[in-house]
C-alpha positions in Angstrom: -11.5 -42.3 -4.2 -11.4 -43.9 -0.9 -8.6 -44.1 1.3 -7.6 -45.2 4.7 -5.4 -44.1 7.7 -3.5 -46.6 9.8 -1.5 -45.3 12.9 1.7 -47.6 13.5 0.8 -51.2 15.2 0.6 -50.8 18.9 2.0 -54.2 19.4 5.4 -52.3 17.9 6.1 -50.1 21.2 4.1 -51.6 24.0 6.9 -53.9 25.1 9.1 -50.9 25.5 6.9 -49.4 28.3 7.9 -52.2 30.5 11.9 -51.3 29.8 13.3 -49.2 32.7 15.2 -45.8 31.6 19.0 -47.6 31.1 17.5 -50.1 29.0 15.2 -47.7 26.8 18.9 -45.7 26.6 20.2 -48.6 24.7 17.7 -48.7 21.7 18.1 -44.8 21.2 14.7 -44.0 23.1 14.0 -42.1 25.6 10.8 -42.0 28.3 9.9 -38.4 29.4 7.0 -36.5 30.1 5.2 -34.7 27.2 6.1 -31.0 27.3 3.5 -30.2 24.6 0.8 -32.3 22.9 3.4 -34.7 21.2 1.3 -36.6 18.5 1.3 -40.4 19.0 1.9 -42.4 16.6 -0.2 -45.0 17.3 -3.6 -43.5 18.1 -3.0 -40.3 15.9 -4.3 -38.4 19.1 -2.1 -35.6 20.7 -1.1 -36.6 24.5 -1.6 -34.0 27.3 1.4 -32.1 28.1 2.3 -34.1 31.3 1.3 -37.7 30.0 4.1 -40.2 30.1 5.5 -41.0 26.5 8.3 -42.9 24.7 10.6 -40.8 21.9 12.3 -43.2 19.8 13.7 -43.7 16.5 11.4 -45.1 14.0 12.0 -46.2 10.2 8.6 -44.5 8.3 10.3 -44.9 4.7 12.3 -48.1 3.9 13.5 -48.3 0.8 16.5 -48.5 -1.1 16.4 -44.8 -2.4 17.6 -41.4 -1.0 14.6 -40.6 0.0 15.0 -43.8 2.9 14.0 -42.1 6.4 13.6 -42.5 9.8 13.1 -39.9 12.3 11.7 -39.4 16.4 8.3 -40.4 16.9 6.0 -40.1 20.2 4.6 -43.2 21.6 1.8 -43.4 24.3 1.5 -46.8 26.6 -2.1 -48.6 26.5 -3.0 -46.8 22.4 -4.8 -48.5 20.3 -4.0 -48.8 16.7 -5.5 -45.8 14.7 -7.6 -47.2 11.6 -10.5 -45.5 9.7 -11.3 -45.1 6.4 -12.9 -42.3 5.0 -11.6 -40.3 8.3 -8.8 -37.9 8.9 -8.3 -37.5 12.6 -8.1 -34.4 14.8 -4.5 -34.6 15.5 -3.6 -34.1 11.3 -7.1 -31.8 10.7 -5.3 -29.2 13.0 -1.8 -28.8 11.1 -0.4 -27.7 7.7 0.7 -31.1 6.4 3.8 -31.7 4.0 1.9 -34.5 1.2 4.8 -36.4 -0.6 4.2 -38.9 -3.5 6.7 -41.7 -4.2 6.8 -43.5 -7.0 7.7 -47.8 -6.8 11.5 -47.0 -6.7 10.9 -45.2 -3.5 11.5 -41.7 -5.4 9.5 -38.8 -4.6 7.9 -37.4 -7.4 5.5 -34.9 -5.8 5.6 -32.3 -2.7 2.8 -29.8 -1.8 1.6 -28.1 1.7 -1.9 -29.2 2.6 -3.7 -27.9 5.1 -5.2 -31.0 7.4 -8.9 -30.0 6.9 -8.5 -30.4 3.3 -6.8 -33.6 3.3 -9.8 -36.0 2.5 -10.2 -34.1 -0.7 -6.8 -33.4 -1.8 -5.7 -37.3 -0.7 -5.6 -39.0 -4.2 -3.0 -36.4 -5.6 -0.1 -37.1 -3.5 0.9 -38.7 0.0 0.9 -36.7 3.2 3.8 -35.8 5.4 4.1 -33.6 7.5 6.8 -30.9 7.6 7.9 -30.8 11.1 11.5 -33.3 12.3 8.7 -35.8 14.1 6.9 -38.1 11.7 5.4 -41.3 11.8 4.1 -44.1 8.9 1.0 -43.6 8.0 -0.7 -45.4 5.2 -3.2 -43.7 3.0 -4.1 -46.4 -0.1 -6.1 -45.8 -2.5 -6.7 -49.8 -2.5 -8.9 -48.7 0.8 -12.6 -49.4 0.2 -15.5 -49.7 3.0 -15.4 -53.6 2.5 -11.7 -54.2 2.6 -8.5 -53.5 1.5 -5.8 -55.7 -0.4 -3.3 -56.7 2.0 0.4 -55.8 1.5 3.9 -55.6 3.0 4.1 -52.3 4.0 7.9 -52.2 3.5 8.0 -53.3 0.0 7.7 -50.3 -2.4 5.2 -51.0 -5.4 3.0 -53.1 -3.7 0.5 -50.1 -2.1 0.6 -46.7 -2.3 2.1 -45.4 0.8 1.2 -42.4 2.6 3.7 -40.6 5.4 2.4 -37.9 7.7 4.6 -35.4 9.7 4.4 -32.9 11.8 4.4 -29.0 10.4 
C-alpha cells in the first residue's frame, strides 16, 4: 500500500518568526536556541543544536474524543513543507516511533513501538506517533498513490486516515 508523509504547512509558523520575544510570550511560544537536534515540524529534519527555533503549542489530534491532543513542537524559520510519498525521512528512520491507529470517532484502537527503519513496511497496520512529550501532525494516508491523493480536511475525523508521529 502506498502512503505519504506531510510535515505541518510552513505557511502555519512563518509569520511567527517575525514576532519579537514579548509577543511570541503571548501565544504560549517561545524562540530559543536548539539545545539538541529538536525535530522540526515542518521539514521533518533535525536542526543543529545552536540554530534558532520556535517551541509552541500545536493541536496534532482534533477531535471530539479523549484522545484530542496538542503538545510542544519545534519550528525552524525559512522550512519547507515536508511531502514524499513512498519516503520516510531521516529524522523518524533514526527513532523508536509510538504508531497509533484511530478509528472515525477519533478513538484509538491500536498502539505498538516501531522502530523508524521499519516504518515503510509496517505503515498500513497502524498510525505512527512517536512516544516522546514533542509531536507533530503528520499524515500517512493510505489514499496516497504516485499520481495523487484525494484531498481532505485534515481536521475532520473519517475523512482520511491520519497518521501522528512523535518523538521516542
Amino acid at each position: 500500500m502506498s502512503f505519504r508523509l506531510t510535515g505541518l504547512p510552513a505557511e502555519h509558523f512563518s509569520h511567527l518568526f517575525a514576532l519579537d520575544d514579548a509577543e511570541l510570550a503571548t501565544l504560549g511560544a517561545v524562540r530559543r536556541p536548539a539545545e539538541h537536534p529538536a525535530p522540526c515540524r515542518v521539514s521533518l529534519t533535525d536542526a543543529t543544536p545552536g540554530d534558532e527555533v520556535i517551541l509552541v503549542n500545536y493541536e496534532h489530534h482534533a477531535v471530539e474524543s479523549p484522545y484530542r491532543m496538542r503538545f510542544a513542537i519545534y519550528v525552524r524559520q525559512g522550512e519547507k513543507t515536508y511531502d514524499r510519498v513512498d519516503e520516510v525521512p531521516e529524522q523518524l528512520r533514526k527513532r523508536t516511533l509510538a504508531a497509533r491507529a484511530f478509528d472515525s470517532d477519533g478513538m484509538m484502537v491500536k498502539f505498538e513501538l516501531v522502530e523508524g527503519t521499519k516504518l515503510e513496511e509496517r505503515s498500513s497496520a497502524c498510525s505512527p506517533t512517536r512516544a516522546r512529550p514533542i509531536c507533530t501532525s503528520i499524515s500517512r494516508r493510505p489514499d496516497a498513490t504516485r499520481r495523487g491523493w484525494r484531498e481532505h480536511d485534515p481536521r475532520k475525523v473519517g475523512t482520511g486516515f491520519r497518521k501522528r508521529i512523535m518523538l521516542k
